[in-house]
Structure formats: C-alpha cells, structure tokens
PAVOLO-708611 format. One record per residue (C-alpha): residue number from 1; residue in one letter; x, y, z. Coordinates in nm, 3 decimals. Example, Ala and Ser with C-alpha at 12.3 -4.5 7.8 and 13.67 -1.06 7.14 Angstrom:
PAVOLO-708611
<site><nr>1</nr><rest>a</rest><x>1.230</x><y>-0.450</y><z>0.780</z></site>
<site><nr>2</nr><rest>s</rest><x>1.367</x><y>-0.106</y><z>0.714</z></site>
END
This chain:
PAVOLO-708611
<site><nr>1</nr><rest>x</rest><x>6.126</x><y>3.998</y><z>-5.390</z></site>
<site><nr>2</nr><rest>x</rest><x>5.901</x><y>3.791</y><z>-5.556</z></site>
<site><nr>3</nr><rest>x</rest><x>5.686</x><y>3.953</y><z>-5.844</z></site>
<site><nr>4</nr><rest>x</rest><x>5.335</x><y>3.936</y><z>-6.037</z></site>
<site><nr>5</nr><rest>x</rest><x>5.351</x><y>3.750</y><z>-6.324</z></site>
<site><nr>6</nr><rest>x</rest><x>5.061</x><y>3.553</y><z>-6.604</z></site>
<site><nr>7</nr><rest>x</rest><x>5.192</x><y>3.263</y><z>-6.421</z></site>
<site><nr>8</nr><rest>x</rest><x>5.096</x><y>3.344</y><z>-6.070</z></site>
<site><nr>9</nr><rest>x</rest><x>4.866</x><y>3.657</y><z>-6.092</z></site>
<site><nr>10</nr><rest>x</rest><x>4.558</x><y>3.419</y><z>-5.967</z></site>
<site><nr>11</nr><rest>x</rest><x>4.731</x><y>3.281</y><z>-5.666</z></site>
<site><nr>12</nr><rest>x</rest><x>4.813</x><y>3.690</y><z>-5.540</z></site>
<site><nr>13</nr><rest>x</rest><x>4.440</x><y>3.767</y><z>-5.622</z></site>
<site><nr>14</nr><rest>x</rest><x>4.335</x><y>3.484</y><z>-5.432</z></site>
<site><nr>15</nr><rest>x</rest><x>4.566</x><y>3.568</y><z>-5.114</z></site>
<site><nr>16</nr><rest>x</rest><x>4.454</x><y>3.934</y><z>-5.145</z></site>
<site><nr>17</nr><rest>x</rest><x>4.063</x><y>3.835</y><z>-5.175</z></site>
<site><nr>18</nr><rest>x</rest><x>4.084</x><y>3.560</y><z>-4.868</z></site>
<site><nr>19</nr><rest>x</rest><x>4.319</x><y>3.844</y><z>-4.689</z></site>
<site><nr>20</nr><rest>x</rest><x>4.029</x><y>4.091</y><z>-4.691</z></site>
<site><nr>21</nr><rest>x</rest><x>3.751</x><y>3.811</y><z>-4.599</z></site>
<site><nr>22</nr><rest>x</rest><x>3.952</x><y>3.732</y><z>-4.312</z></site>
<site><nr>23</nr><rest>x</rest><x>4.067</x><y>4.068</y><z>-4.163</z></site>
<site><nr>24</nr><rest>x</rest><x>3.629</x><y>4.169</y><z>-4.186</z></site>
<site><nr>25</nr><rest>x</rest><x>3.547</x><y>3.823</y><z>-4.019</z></site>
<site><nr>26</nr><rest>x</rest><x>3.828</x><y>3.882</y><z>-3.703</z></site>
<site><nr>27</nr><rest>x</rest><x>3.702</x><y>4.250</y><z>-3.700</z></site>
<site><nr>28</nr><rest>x</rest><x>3.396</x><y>4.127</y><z>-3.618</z></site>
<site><nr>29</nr><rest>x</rest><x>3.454</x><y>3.833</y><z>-3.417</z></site>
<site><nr>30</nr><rest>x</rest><x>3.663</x><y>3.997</y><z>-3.150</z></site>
<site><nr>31</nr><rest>x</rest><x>3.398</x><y>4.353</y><z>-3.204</z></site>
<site><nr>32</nr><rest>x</rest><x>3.727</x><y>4.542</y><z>-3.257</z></site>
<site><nr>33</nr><rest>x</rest><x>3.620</x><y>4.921</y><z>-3.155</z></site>
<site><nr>34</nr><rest>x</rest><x>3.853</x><y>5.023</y><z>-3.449</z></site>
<site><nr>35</nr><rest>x</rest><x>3.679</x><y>4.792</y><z>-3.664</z></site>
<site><nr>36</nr><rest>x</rest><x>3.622</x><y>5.058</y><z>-3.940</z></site>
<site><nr>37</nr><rest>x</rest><x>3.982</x><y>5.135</y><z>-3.992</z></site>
<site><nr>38</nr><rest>x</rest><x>4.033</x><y>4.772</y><z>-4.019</z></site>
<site><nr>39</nr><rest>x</rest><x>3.790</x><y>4.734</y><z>-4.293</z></site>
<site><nr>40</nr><rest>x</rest><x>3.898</x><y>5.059</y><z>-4.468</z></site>
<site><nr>41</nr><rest>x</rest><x>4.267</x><y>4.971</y><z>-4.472</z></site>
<site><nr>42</nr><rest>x</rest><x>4.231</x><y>4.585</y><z>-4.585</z></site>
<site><nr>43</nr><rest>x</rest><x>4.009</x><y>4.695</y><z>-4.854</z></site>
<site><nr>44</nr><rest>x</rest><x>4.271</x><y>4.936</y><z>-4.945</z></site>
<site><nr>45</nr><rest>x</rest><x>4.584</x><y>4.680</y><z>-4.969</z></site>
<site><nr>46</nr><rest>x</rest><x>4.313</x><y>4.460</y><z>-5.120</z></site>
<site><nr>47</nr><rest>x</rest><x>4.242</x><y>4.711</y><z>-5.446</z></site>
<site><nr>48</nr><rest>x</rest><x>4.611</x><y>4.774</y><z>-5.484</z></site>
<site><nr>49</nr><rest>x</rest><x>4.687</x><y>4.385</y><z>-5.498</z></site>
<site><nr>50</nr><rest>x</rest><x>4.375</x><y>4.389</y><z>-5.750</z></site>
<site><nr>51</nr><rest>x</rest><x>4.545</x><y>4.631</y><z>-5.996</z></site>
<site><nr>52</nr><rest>x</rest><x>4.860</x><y>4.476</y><z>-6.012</z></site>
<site><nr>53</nr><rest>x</rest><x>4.748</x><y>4.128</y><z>-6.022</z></site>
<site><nr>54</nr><rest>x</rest><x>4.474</x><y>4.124</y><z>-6.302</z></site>
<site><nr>55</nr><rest>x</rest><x>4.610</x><y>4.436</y><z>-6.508</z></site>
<site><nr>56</nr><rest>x</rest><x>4.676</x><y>4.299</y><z>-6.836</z></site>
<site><nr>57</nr><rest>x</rest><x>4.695</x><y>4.472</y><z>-7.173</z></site>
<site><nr>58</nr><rest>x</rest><x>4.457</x><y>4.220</y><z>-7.379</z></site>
<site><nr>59</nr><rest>x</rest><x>4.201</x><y>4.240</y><z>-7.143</z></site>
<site><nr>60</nr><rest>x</rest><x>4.226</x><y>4.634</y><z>-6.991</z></site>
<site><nr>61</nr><rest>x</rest><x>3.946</x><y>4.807</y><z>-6.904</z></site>
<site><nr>62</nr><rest>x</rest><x>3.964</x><y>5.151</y><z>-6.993</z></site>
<site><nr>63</nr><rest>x</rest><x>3.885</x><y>5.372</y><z>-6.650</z></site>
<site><nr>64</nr><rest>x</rest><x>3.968</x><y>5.021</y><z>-6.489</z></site>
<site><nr>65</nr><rest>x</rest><x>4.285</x><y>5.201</y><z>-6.277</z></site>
<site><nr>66</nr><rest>x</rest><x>4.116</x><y>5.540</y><z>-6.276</z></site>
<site><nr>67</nr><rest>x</rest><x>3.805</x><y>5.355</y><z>-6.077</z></site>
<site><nr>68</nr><rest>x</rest><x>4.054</x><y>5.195</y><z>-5.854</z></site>
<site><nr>69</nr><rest>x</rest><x>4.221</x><y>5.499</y><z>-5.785</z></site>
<site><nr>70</nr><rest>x</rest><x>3.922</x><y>5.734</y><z>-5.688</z></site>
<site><nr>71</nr><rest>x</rest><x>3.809</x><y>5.432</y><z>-5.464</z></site>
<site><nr>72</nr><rest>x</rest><x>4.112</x><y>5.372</y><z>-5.286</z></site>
<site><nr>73</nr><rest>x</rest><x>4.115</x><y>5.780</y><z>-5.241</z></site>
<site><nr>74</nr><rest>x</rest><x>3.763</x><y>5.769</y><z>-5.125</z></site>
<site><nr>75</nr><rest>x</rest><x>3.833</x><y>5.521</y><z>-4.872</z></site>
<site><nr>76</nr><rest>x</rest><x>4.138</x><y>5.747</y><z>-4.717</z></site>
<site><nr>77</nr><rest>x</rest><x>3.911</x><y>6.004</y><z>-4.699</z></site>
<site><nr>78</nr><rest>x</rest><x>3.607</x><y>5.826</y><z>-4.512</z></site>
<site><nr>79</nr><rest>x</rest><x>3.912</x><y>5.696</y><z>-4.281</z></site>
<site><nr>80</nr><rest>x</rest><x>4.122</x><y>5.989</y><z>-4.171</z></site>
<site><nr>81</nr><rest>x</rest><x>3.920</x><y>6.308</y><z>-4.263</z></site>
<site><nr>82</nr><rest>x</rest><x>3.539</x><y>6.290</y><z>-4.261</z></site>
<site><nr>83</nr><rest>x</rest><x>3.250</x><y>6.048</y><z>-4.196</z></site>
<site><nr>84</nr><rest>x</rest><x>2.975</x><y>6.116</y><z>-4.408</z></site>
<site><nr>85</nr><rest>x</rest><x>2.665</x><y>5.876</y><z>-4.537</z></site>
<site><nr>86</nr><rest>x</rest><x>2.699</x><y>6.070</y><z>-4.873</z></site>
<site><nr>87</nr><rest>x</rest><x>3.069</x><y>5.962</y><z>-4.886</z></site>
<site><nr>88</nr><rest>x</rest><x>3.020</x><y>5.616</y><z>-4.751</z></site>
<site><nr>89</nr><rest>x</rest><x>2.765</x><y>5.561</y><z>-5.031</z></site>
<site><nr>90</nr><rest>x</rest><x>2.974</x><y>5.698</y><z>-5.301</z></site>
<site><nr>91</nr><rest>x</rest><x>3.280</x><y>5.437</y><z>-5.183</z></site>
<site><nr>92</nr><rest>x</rest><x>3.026</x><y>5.175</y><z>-5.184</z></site>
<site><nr>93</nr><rest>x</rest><x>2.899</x><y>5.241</y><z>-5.563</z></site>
<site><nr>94</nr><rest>x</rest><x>3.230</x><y>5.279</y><z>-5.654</z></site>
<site><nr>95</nr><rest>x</rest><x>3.399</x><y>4.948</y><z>-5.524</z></site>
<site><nr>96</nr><rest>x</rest><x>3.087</x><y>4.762</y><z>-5.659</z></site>
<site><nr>97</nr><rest>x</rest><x>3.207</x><y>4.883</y><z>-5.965</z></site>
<site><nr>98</nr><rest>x</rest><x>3.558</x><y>4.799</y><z>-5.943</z></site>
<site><nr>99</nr><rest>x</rest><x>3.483</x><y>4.450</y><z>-5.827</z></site>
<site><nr>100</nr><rest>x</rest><x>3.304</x><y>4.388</y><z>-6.120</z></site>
<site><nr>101</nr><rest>x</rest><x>3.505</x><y>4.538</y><z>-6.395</z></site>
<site><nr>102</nr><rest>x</rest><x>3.812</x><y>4.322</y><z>-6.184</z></site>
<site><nr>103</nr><rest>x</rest><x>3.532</x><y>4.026</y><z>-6.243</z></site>
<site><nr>104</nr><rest>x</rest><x>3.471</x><y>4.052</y><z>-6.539</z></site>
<site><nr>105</nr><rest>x</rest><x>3.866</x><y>4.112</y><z>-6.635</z></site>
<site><nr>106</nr><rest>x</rest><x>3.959</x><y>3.797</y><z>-6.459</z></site>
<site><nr>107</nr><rest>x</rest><x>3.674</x><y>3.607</y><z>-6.651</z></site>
<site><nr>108</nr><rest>x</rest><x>3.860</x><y>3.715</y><z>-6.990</z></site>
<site><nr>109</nr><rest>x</rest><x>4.198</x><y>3.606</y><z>-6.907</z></site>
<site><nr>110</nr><rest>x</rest><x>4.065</x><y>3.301</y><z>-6.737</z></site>
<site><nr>111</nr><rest>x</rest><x>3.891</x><y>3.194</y><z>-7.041</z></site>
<site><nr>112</nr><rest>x</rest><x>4.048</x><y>3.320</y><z>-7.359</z></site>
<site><nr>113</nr><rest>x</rest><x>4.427</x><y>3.406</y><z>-7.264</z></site>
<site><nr>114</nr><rest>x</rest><x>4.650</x><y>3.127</y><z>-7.265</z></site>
<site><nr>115</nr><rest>x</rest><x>4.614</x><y>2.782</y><z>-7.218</z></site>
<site><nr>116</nr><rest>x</rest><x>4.419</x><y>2.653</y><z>-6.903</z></site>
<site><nr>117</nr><rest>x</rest><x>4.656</x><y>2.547</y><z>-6.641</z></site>
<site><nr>118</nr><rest>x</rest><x>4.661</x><y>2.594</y><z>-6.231</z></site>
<site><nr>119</nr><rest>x</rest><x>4.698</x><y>2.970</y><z>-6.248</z></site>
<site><nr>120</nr><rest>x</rest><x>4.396</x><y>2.987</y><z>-6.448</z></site>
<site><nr>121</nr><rest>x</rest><x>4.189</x><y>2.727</y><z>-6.218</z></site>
<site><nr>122</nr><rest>x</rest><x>4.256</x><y>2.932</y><z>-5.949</z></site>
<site><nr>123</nr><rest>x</rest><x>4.159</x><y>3.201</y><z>-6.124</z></site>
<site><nr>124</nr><rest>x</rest><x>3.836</x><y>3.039</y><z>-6.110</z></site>
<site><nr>125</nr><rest>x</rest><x>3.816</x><y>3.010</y><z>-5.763</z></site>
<site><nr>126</nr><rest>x</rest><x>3.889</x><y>3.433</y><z>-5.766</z></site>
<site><nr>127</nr><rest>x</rest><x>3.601</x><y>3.479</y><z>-5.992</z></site>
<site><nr>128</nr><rest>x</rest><x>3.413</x><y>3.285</y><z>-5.779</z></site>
<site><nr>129</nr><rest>x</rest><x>3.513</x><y>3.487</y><z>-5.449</z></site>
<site><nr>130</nr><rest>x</rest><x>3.478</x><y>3.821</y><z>-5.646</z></site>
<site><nr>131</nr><rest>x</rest><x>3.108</x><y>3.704</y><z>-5.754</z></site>
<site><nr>132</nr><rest>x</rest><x>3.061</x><y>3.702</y><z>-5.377</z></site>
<site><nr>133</nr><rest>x</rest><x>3.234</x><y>4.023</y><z>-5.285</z></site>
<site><nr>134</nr><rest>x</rest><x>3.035</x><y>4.197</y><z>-5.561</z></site>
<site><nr>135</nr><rest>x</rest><x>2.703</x><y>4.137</y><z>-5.445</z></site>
<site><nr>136</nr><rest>x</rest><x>2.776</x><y>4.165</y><z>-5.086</z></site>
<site><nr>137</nr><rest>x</rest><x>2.882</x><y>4.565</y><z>-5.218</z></site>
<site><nr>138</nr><rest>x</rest><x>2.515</x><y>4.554</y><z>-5.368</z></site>
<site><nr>139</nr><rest>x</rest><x>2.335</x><y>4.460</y><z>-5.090</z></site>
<site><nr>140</nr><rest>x</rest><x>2.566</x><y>4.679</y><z>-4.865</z></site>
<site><nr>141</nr><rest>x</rest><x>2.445</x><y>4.991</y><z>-5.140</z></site>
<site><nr>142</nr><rest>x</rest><x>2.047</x><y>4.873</y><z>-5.044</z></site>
<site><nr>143</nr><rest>x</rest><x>2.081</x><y>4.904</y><z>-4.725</z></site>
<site><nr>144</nr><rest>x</rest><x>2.280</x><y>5.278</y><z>-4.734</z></site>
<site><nr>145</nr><rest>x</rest><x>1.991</x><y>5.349</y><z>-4.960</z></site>
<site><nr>146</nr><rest>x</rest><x>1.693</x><y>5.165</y><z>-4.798</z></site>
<site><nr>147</nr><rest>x</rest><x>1.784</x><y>5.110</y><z>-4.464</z></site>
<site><nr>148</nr><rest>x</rest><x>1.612</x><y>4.809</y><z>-4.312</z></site>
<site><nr>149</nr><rest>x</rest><x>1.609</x><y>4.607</y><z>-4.660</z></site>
<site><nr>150</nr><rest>x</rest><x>1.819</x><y>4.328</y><z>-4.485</z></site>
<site><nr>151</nr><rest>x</rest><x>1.714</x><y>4.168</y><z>-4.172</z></site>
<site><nr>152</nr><rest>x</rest><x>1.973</x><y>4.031</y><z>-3.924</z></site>
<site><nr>153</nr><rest>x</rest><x>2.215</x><y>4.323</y><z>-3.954</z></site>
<site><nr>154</nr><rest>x</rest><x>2.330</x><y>4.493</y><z>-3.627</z></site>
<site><nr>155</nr><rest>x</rest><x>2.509</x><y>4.780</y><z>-3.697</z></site>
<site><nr>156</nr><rest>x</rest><x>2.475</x><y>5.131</y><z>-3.909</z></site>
<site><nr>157</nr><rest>x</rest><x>2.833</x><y>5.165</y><z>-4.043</z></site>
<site><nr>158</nr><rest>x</rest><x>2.867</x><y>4.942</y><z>-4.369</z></site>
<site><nr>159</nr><rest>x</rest><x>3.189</x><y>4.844</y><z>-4.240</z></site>
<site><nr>160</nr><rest>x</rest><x>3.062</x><y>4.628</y><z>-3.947</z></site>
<site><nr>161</nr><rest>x</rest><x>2.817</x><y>4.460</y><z>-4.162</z></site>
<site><nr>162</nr><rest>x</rest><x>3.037</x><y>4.397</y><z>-4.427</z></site>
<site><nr>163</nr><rest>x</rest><x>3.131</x><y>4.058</y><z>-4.296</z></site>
<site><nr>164</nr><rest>x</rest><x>2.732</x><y>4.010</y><z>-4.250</z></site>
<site><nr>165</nr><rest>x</rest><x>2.658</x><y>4.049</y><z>-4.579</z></site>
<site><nr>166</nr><rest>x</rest><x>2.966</x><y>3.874</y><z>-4.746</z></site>
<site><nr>167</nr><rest>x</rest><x>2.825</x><y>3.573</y><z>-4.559</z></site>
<site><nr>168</nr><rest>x</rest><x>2.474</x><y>3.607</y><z>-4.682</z></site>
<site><nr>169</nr><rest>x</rest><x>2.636</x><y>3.673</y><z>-5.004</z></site>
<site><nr>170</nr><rest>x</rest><x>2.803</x><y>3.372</y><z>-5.051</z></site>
<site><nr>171</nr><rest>x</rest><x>2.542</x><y>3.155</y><z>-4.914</z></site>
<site><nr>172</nr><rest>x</rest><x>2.287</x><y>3.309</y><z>-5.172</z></site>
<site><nr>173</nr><rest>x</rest><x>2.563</x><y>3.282</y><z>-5.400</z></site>
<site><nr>174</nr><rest>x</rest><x>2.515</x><y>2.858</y><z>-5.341</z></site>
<site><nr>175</nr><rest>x</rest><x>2.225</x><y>2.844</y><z>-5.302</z></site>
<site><nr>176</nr><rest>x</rest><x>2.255</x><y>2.718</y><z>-4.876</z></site>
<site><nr>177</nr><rest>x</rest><x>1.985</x><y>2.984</y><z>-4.759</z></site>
<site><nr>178</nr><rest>x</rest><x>2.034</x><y>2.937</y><z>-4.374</z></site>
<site><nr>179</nr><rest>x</rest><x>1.789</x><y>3.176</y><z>-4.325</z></site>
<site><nr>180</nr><rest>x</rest><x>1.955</x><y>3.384</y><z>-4.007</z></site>
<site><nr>181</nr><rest>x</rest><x>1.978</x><y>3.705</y><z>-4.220</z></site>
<site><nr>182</nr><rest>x</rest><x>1.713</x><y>3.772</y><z>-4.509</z></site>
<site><nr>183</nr><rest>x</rest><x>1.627</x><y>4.048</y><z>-4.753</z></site>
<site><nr>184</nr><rest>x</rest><x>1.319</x><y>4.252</y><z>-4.706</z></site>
<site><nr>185</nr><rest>x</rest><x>1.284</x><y>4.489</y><z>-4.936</z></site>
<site><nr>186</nr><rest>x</rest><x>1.158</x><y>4.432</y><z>-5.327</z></site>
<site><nr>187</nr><rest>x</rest><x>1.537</x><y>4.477</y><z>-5.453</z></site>
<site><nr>188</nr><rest>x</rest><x>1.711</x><y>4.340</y><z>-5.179</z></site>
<site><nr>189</nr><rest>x</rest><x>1.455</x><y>4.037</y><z>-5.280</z></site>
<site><nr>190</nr><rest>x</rest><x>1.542</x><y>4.119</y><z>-5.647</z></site>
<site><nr>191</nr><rest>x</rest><x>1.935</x><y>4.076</y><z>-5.620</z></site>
<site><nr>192</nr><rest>x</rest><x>1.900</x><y>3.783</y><z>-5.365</z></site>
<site><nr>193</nr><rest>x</rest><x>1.719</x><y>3.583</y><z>-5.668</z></site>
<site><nr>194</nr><rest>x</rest><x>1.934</x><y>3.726</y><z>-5.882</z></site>
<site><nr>195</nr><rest>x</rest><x>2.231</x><y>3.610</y><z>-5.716</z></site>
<site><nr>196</nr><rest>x</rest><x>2.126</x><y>3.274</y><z>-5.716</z></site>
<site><nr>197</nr><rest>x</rest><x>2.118</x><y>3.250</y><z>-6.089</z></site>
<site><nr>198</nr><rest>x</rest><x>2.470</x><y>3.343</y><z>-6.114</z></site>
<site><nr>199</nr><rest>x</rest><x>2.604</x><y>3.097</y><z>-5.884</z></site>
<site><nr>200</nr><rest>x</rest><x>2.402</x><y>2.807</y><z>-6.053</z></site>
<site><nr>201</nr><rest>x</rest><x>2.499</x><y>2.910</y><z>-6.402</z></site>
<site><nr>202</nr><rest>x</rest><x>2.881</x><y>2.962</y><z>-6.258</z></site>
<site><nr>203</nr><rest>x</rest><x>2.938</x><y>2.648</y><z>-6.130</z></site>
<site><nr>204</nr><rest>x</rest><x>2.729</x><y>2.452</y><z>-6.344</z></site>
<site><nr>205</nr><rest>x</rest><x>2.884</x><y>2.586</y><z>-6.695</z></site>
<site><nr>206</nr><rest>x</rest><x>3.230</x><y>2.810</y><z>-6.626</z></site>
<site><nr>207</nr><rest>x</rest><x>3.397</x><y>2.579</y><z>-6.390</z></site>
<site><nr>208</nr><rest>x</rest><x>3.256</x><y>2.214</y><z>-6.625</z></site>
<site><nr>209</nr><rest>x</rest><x>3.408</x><y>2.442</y><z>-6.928</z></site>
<site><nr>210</nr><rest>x</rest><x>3.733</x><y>2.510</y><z>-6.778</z></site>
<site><nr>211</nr><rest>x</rest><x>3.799</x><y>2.173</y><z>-6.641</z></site>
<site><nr>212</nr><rest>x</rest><x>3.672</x><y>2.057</y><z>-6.968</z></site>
<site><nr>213</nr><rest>x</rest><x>3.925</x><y>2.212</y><z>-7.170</z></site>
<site><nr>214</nr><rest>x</rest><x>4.175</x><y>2.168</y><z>-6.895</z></site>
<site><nr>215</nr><rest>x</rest><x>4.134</x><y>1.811</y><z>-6.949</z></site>
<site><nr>216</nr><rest>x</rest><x>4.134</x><y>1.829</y><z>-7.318</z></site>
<site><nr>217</nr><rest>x</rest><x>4.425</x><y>2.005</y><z>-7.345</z></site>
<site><nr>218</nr><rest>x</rest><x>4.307</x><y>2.285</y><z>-7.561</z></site>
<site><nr>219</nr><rest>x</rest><x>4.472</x><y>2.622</y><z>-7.612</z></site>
<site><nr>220</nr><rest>x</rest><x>4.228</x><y>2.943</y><z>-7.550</z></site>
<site><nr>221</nr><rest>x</rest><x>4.485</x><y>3.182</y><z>-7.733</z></site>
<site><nr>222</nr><rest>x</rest><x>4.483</x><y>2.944</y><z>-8.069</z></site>
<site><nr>223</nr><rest>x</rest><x>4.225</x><y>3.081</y><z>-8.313</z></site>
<site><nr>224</nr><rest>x</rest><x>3.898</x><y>2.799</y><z>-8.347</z></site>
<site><nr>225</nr><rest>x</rest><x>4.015</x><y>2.673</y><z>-8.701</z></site>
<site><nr>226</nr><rest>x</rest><x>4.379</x><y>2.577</y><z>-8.623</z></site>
<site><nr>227</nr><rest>x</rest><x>4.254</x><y>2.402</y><z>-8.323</z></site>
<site><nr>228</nr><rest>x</rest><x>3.991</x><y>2.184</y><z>-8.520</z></site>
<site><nr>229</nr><rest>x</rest><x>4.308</x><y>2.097</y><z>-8.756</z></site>
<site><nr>230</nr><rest>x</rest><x>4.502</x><y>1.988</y><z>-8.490</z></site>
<site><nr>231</nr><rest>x</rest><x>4.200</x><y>1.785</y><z>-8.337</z></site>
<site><nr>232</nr><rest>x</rest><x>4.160</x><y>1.621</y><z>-8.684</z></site>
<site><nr>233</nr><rest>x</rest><x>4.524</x><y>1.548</y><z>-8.668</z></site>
<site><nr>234</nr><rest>x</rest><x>4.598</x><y>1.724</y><z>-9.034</z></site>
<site><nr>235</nr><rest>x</rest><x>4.991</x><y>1.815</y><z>-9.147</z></site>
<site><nr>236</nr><rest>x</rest><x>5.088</x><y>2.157</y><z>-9.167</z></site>
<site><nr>237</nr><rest>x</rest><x>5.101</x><y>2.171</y><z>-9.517</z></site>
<site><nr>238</nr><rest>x</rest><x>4.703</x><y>2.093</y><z>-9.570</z></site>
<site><nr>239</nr><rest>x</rest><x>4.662</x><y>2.298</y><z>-9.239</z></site>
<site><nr>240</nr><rest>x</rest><x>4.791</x><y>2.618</y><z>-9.494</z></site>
<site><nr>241</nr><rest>x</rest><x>4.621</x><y>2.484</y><z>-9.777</z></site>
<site><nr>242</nr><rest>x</rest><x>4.269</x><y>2.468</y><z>-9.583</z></site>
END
C-alpha cells in the first residue's frame, strides 16, 4: 500500500485537490439530484487526504487537525442529520479556514523545508489550486451571508454553486474575467480585487523564486551564511573560522 511521505506528499495533495474539482464539476454537469451528498462526501475524503499529506512537525499549525476535524464532523452532520443555513454557514467559515491554514502550511514546506525538487514544484501547483479553493469558500460565505452578492449563480444550496464559484475563483484568481458570473455586492467586489492581487503577486514572485532556486541549486533547510560560503566556494576550515 503505498504511503505519504516528504517525497510525494505534493503529488497526493494535488490528486486529492483535482479529485474534489472534478467530482463538483460532474455533479453539476450531469445536475445529479444527489448532488449535495456528492459535494459533502468529496470534500470529506478531500480534508482527510489534506491532513495526512501536509501534516508535518516543522511547519504544524496548532488547532490545524482540531479545525479539520470539527469540519469534516460538520459536514456529516449537514449530510445525514439536519439541513440548516446556520449549519451550512458554520461548515463554510470553517473550511475557509482550514484551506488556508493547509495554504499557508504548504507555502512553509514549499519554501523553507528541504531542497526544491519536483515534490516541492508541485507543491506549487497545490498552493496555487488551494489559493483558488480558498476564495471560492469566501465568496461561497458572501453569498450565505448576503444573498444575491454574486450574479450568475442558480441555485440556493452552496453545494451546487460550489463548482460556480471555484470557476469564477480561479478566473479572478488569473486575472481572465470572462464576465458570465460577477460580484455585486461591496465585499463580493472587495475580495474579487483582492483576489486578483494574490494571483499576480503568486505567479509573478513565488513560482520565479522557486524555479529560481530550483535552478540554482540552493538548499532552503541550510542556514543563509553556510550557503553564501558555499557560493563563494570557501574550505571548511575558513567556513568554521568565519
């Protein structure tokens, strides 16, 4: 049975991200009438996959598991017991805040654990996705909120305009702006412009960095000063003596 290591936690993060992308686009392609426990359940497998891939003791988030846990129980709940707009809002907060502690985890070991190799590239690509996934949760909160703050949207339950707003979220998120659905509202607005930002700034200095020092060879888990004595090509004694 093949397990999660450093080596390959990236490339199970990435299946589990494009996994729950996919099962919310054929939910809503084919207008699945169970379309909610679709959602509910992929973003279930999806959390778990989360945990095990980007847990890591340098980098742990204290609460990190705790979050997932009471997100993942939320879910169950909303699926099999009750459905409540109180509820649905509460699993909505909460996953926005998983995905971005998992973000922001993944952007630690991607940049200062280890030395930059295909793992970690990918790794950029899952920051990337989880960018996406994170402010698609945000706009899906404005709209439980504020209904009506995103135009183009069909349906009530977040889960059948999740896919909706994953694709408005990652067209914001570079910068495309088809147009078909639109925010409305002064936050919606406000995060829409907001988004933007990030996914300039992303692409434009994380992913030139990482290739950078991909290229260069460099070591992220080698302290600054021992990495300017290799670059200056200096024996180990005068490495100690310096």
């Amino acid at each position: 049975m093949p397990t999660i290591t450093t080596e390959n936690n990236f490339i199970w993060l990435l299946g589990a991200l494009i996994f729950f992308l996919f099962a919310g686009a054929i939910a809503d392609q084919l207008e699945l009438w169970n379309a909610e426990r679709i959602i509910n359940i992929s973003l279930m497998i999806t959390l778990v996959i989360n945990i095990w891939s980007v847990d890591d003791a340098r980098t742990n988030i204290f609460g990190w598991k705790a979050l997932a846990t009471f997100v993942i129980a939320f879910t169950m709940i909303a699926d099999s017991v009750i459905e409540s707009n109180v509820l649905a809002k509460f699993q909505l907060i909460l996953t926005f805040l998983f995905l971005s502690l998992t973000t922001w985890q993944a952007w630690q070991q991607v940049m200062f654990t280890g030395r930059v190799d295909q793992n970690k590239i990918v790794g950029a690509i899952c920051i990337y996705l989880l960018l996406g996934l994170a402010w698609a949760f945000a706009y899906l909160i404005v709209e439980a909120f504020w209904p009506d703050s995103m135009n183009g949207l069909d349906f009530e339950s977040w889960q059948r305009n999740v896919d909706d707003l994953v694709y408005y979220s990652m067209v914001t998120l570079t910068t495309l702006g088809y147009g078909d659905i639109t925010p409305d509202k002064p936050i919606a607005r406000f995060l829409a412009y907001m988004e933007s930002v990030t996914g300039i700034f992303y692409t434009t200095a994380l992913v030139a960095s990482l290739i950078g020092i991909r290229l260069s060879g460099v070591d992220a888990s080698k302290p600054i000063e021992e990495l300017e004595r290799e670059r200056d090509g200096l024996p180990e004694t005068e490495r100690d003596s310096g």
